[in-house]
N, C-alpha and C positions, 0 to 999 in steps of 0.2 A: 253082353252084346247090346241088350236093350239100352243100357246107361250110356252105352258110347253112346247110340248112336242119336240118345235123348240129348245128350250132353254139347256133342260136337258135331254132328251132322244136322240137327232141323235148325237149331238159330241161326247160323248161318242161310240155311236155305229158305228161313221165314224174312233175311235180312234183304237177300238179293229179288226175294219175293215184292216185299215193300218196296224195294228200289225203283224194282220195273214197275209199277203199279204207278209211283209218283211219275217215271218219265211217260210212258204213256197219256197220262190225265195232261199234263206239261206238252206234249206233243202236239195233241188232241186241243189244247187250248190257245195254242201260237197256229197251229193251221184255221181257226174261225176268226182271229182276231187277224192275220193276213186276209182271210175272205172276204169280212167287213171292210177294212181296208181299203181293198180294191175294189168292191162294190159302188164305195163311200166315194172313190178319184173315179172311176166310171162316170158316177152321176157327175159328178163336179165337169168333167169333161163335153158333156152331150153337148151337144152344139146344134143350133137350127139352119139349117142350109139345103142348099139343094141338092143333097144328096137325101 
């Protein structure tokens, strides 16, 4: 039972482990680079007026 479950059950679950681990980071890295972003067209935007 141990061979199964060495065999066909953790690589698999080390596989989808990696997976999520890369979209997260992947996520995590297109949400700062939109925040910059729009930080970045913020600034460009300011405008001096009377408001």
């Amino acid at each position: 039972m141990a061979e199964f479950f060495l065999t066909y059950v953790v690589p698999p679950l080390i596989i989808a482990a990696q997976s999520l681990a890369m979209l997260v980071g992947l996520l995590i890295v297109i949400a700062y680079l939109l925040l910059f972003d729009r930080k970045i067209w913020a600034a460009v935007q300011m405008r001096r007026g009377p408001n």
